[in-house]
C-alpha positions in Angstrom: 4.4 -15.4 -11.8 7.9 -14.6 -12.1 9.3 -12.4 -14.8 12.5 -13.0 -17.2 15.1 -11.2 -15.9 17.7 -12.2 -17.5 21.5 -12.1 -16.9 20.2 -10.6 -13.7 18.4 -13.3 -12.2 21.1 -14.3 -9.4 21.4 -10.8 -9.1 17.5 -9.9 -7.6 16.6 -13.4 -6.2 19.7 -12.6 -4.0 18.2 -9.5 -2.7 15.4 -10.7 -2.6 16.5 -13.3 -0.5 18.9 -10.7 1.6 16.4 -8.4 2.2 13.6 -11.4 3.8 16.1 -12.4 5.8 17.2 -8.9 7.1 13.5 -8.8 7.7 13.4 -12.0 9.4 16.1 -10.9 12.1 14.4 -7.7 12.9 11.7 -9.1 13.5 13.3 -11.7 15.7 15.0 -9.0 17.6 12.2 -6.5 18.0 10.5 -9.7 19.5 13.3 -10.5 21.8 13.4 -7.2 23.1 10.0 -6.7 23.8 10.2 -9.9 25.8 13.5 -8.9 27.6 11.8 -5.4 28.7 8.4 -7.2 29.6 10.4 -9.7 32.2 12.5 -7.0 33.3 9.1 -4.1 33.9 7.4 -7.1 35.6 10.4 -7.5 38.0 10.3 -3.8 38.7 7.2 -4.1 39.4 7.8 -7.0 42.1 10.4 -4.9 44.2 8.0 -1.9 44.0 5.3 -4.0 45.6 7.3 -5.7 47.7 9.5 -2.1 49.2 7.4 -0.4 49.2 
């Protein structure tokens, strides 16, 4: 259900679509990262075992 906004309808449904796309990266990123510092802990954790 989508109310009458008006002159302002480009206006919101703009941010609206700025701000799930914002979202949408951040996400993406905070994903990425967590991925980046996984591999790199894991790798740590490979020369730890393997020097002791």
């Amino acid at each position: 259900m989508m109310p009458e906004l008006g002159k302002y309808t480009v206006t919101v449904l703009g941010s609206y679509a700025a701000t799930i796309v914002l979202l949408a990266v951040l996400v993406a990123m905070t994903l990425w990262r967590g991925a980046r510092v996984k591999r790199a802990l894991k790798a740590q954790e490979e020369r730890m075992k393997t020097h002791g």
